[in-house]
N, C-alpha and C positions, 0 to 999 in steps of 0.2 A: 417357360418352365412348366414342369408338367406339377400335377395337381400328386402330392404325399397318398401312397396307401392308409385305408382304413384304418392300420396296424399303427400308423406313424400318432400315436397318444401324445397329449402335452408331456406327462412324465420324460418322454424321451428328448425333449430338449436341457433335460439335465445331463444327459450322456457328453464326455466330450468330445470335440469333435474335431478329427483329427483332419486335415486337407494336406493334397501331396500340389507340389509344385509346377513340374515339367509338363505343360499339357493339362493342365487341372487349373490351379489358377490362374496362371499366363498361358497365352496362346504360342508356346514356341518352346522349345527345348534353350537352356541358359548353357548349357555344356557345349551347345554345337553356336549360341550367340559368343561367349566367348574364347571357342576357338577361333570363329572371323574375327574377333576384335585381336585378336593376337598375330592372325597371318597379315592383316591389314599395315598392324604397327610394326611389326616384326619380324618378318617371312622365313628367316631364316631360320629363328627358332623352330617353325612348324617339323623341321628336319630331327627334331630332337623329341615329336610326340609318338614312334613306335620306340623309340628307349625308356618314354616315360610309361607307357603300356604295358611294357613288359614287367614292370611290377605291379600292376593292376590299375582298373577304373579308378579307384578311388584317388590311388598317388596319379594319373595321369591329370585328373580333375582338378587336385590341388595343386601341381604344378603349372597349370593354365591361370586357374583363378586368382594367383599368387602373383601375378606376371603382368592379368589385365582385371582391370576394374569394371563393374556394371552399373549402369542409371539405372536404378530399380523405379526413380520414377516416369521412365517411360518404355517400363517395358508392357507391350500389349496384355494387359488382366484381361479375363473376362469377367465383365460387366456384369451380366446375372449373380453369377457367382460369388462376385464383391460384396452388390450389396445384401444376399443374404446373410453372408458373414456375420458385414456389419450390424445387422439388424439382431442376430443372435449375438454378437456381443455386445449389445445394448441391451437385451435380456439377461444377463447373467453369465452368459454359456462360456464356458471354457473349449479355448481354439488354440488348438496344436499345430504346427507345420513340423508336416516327416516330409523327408525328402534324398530322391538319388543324389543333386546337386552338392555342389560342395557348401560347404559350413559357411566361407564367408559369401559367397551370394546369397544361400540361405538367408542369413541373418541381415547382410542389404536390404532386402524384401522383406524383411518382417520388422526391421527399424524404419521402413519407410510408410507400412500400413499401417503400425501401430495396432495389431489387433492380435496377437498370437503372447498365451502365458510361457509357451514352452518350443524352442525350434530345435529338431532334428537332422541331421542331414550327417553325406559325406566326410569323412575327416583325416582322409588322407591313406589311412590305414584299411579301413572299413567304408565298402561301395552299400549304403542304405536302401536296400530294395528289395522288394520277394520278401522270402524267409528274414530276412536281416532286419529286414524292414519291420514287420511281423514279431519276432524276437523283443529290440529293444521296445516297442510301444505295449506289447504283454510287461515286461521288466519294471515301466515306467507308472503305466495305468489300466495294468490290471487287462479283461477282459470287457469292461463297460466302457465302449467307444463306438462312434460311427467313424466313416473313412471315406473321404470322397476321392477319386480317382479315376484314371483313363484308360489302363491300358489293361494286357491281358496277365502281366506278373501282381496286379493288385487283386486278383481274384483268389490270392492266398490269405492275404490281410482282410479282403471282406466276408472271407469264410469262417474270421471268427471274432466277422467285428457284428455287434448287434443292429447296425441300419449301414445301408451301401448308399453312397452318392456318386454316380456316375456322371460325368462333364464331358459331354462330346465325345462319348466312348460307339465305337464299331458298332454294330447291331451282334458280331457274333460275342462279345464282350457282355452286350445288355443281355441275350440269351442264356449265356452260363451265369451269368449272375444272379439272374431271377432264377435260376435254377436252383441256389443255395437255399431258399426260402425268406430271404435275409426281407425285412423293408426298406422298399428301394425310392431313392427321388433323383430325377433326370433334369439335368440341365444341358441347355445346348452348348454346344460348340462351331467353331467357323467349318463351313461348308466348303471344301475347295473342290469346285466343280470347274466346267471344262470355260467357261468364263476367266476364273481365274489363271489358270492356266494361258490365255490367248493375252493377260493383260502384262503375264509377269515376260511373257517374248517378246512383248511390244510387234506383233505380228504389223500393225498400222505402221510400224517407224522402215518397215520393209520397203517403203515404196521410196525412202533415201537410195535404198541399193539400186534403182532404175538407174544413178550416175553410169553406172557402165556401162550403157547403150549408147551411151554422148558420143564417144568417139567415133562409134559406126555411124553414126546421123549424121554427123559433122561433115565427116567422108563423104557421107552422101555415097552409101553401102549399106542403106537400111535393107533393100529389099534380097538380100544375098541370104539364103538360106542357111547355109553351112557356117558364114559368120554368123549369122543369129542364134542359131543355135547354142557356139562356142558362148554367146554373150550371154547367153538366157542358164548355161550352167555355172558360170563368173557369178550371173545373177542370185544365184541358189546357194551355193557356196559363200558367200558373202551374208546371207539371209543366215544360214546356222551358225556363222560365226558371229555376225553381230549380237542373236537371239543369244548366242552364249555368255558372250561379255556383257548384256545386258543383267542377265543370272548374276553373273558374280560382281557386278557391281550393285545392285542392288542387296546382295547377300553382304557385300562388304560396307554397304554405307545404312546400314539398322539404324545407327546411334542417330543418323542425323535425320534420317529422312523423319523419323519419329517425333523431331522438333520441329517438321515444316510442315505448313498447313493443309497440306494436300497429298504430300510424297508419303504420311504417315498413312494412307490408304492402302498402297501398292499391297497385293499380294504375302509379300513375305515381311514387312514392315509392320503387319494389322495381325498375324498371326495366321490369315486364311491357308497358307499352303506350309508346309514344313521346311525347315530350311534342309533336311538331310536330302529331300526331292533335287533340292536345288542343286547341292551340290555334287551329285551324281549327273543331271543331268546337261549342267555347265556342258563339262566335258566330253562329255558324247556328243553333244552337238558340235563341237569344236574338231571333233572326229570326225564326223560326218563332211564337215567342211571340206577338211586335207582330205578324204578322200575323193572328193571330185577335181580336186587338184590334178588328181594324177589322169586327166581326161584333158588338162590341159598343159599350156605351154610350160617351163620349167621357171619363167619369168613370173608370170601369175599369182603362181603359188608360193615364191618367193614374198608378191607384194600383198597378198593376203597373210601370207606370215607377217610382215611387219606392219601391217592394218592391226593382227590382234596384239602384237606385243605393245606399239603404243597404244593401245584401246586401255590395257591392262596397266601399263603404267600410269596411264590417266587417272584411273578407278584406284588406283593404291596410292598415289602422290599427285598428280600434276595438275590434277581438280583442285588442288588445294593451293596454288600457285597462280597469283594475280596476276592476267595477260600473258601468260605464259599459257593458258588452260584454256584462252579461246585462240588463240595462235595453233593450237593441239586440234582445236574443234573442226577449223578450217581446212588444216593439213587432214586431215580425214576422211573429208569429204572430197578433196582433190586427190586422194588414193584413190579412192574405189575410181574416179574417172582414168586415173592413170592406167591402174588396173584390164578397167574396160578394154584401156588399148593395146594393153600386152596380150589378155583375152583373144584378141580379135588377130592379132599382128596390124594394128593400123598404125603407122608413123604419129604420135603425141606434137599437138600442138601447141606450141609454148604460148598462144596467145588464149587459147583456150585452159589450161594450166592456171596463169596468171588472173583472169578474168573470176576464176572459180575462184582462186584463192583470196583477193578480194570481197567478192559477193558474200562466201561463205564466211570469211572474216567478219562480217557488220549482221550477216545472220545470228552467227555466235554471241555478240555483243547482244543483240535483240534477247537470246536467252536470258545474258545475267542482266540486264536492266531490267527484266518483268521479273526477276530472285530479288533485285536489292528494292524497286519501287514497294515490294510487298514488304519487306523487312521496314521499310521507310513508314509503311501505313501500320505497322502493329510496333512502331517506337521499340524495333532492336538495332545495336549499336552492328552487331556481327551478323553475314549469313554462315551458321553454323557447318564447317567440313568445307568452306570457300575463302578466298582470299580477298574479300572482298567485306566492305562495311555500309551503313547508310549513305556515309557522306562521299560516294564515291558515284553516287547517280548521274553528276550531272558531266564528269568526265568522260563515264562509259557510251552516254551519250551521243559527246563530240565524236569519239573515236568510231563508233558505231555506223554514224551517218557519213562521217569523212570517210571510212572503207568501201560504203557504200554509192557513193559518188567517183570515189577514184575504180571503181568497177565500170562506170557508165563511161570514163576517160579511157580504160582498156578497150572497150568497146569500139569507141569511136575511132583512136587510131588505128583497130583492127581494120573497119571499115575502111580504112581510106590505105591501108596497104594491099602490096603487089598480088598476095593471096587470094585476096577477096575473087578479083579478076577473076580468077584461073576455074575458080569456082561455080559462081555466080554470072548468070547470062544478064541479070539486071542489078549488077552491087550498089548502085547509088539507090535502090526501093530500103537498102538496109539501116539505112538513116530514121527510120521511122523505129526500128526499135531503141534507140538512146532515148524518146520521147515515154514510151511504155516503160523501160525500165526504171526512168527517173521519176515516174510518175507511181511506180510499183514501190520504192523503195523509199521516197518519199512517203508514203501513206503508210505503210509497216509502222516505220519510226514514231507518224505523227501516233498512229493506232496504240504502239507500246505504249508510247508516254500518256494515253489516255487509261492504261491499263486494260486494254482491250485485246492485248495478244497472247495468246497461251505462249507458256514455259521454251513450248520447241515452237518457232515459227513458221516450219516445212511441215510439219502439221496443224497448226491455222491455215498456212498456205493454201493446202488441201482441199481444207473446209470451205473456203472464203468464195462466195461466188464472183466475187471480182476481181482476186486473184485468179481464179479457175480463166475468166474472159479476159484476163491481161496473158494470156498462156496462151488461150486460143488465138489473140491478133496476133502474137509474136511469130505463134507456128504459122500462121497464113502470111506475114509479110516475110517469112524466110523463104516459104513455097514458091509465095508469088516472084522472088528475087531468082531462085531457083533455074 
């Protein structure tokens, strides 16, 4: 926090001091949080928010707020900013919240900090901001107020407020401001720089989408140009759509990720990016996807269509459905390979299908056992927005590791059928990988339950140099088979 001008005298902590909400004391807009909590819960109503519009912001507001509730205790404050409050209402100072929002989240947030004599806001009839804004706080208390705020319609209210606080406000914002003459005190705000940006794509979870080259290896048609290429824009188009439903699943699950110990980082959960970024750019990336579609087969883009539509139902329901949501996990990761093969025009092998759908089966368990072993370690009965509880660790377990075995059973009868032949100049060298995968899949499991495996295991995977050298013998006892 930057250091008060000369000008900022004790007298002037008598003033009161009024703070705006959206972007001033939370890092996020509560109009655009509880719009996703209503398309989340309700989708259908969202079809009824240009008829609530059309009588203005303020009745669209209230008809939202009305409909869905906010945890004000966990929505992203900033931190600086809190505790000056706090510390001037420890002196005396009288703390006002004016705000666009509506009345009752207003007032959620000001019963849950306990530090405001008087809230302002939205009220169905009248949108609180600019001039409006401006208006009832002249009405209320006079012309002796400071005004902390963000954007560039509070440069009305601080032009006749006597001290400006600016919180994460634009540099052309802090320019007309200091322009006023007003005495000014700056606080930060979150930085969404191109960091955040690469974290909320999950651009690392991209390297999932290589599933689609499986079929052309399989084939043993890696080196064919013309299919590679078909495969490498399957690869690409699969990349802007994942990165999309990544966007709106993370835009639709605020409430909970906020209550887990790690997920409340991400990007638009902490406040670092805006969620209106987001929800523009969902879509466009989802655009960008269909349109490389049309560079492929008519099958492709069919199965990339229904990649995101179960993505989408996952992120709105089926994540919240016990074993039904890694059944979903699984089936996902065996599209994009299906995919692959429509991609490419390779005939899909049902043993490779199968094989995947297993594997990926006991990988998805590997997720919710490192969710519920940490729920286990911080004494919660529930994982919050999951279907799942503490005492359900040691079942996801069994199922986990039995998926993962009956994957090394598809394997092996794979080996010992009529295909392999047809394939392979040396198919009995293929027996060596049941030993690597068992031994791969084994150690995952024993690593989870040590709590040693991140959230997603195909990115441990990644990371793990001994997974990376159980990757390497696979691919050289398939070559040498070859």
């Amino acid at each position: 926090m930057s250091q008060p001008d000369a000008g900022l005298a004790e007298p002037r902590r008598a003033l009161t001091l009024v703070v705006g909400l959206d972007g001033t004391l939370v890092h996020t807009d509560t109009h655009y949080e509880a719009l996703l909590v209503l398309l989340k819960r309700a989708p259908w109503l969202v079809l009824l928010v240009p008829l609530w519009l059309l009588k203005g912001r303020a009745h669209l507001k209230a008809e939202i707020s009305r409909r869905v509730e906010l945890d004000a205790a966990y929505l992203p404050y900033n931190a600086e900013l809190l505790a000056y409050l706090r510390a001037e209402g420890a002196r005396g100072r009288r703390l006002v919240l004016a705000t666009s929002a509506d009345q009752r989240i207003a007032n959620a947030v000001a019963e849950h900090l306990a530090l405001f004599s008087e809230v302002h806001a939205s009220d169905g009839r009248t949108h609180l901001s600019g001039a409006r804004k401006l208006a009832r706080l002249k009405e209320c208390l006079g012309t002796s107020f400071a005004y902390a705020g963000n954007r560039g319609e509070d440069l009305l209210v601080w032009k006749d407020a006597h001290e400006a606080l600016l919180v994460g406000a634009a540099r052309g914002v802090q320019r007309r401001c200091a322009a006023l003459g007003r005495p000014v005190r700056t606080f930060d705000g979150p930085r969404a720089g191109w960091q955040a940006w690469l974290k909320a794509l999950r651009m690392h979870q991209w390297a999932k989408n290589l599933l689609v080259f499986v079929p052309l290896l399989a084939a043993h048609r890696g080196l064919e140009l013309g299919l590679v290429g078909r495969a490498f824009l399957g690869f690409i188009a699969f990349c802007f759509c994942a990165s999309s439903v990544y966007l709106l699943n993370d835009l639709l699950d605020l409430p909970s990720d906020r209550r887990h110990p790690t997920k409340r980082l991400r990007p638009f959960a902490s406040g670092t990016l805006p969620l209106e970024a987001g929800l523009v750019l969902a879509p466009l990336l989802a655009g960008a996807g269909a349109a490389l579609t049309l560079l492929l087969p008519p099958a492709f883009g069919a199965a990339l269509g229904a990649y995101y539509a179960i993505t989408l139902a996952y992120s709105f329901h089926l994540k919240q459905v016990a074993v039904l949501d890694v059944l979903v996990l699984a089936g996902l990761y065996t599209v994009r390979i299906l995919a692959g093969a429509l991609a490419v025009g390779v005939p899909t092998s049902s043993w490779l299908l199968s094989f995947a759908m297993f594997l990926f089966l006991s990988l998805a368990l590997v997720k919710r056992v490192s969710e519920v072993r940490r729920l286990r370690l911080a004494s919660q009965d529930v994982v919050h927005g999951r279907g799942y509880g503490g005492g359900d660790y040691e079942v996801l377990v069994s199922l986990g590791t039995a998926a993962g075995y009956v994957a090394a059973v598809v394997l092996s009868l794979y080996i010992n059928s009529d295909t392999v032949s047809r394939l392979y100049v040396h198919p009995e060298r293929l027996w060596l990988l049941c030993p690597v995968l068992l031994y791969w899949v084994s150690r995952i499991w024993l690593l989870a339950h040590r709590g040693k495996v991140d959230e997603d295991p195909l990115v441990f995977a990644m990371r793990d140099p001994v997974s990376f050298g159980m990757g390497v013998l696979a691919a050289s006892i398939l070559y040498s088979a070859a």
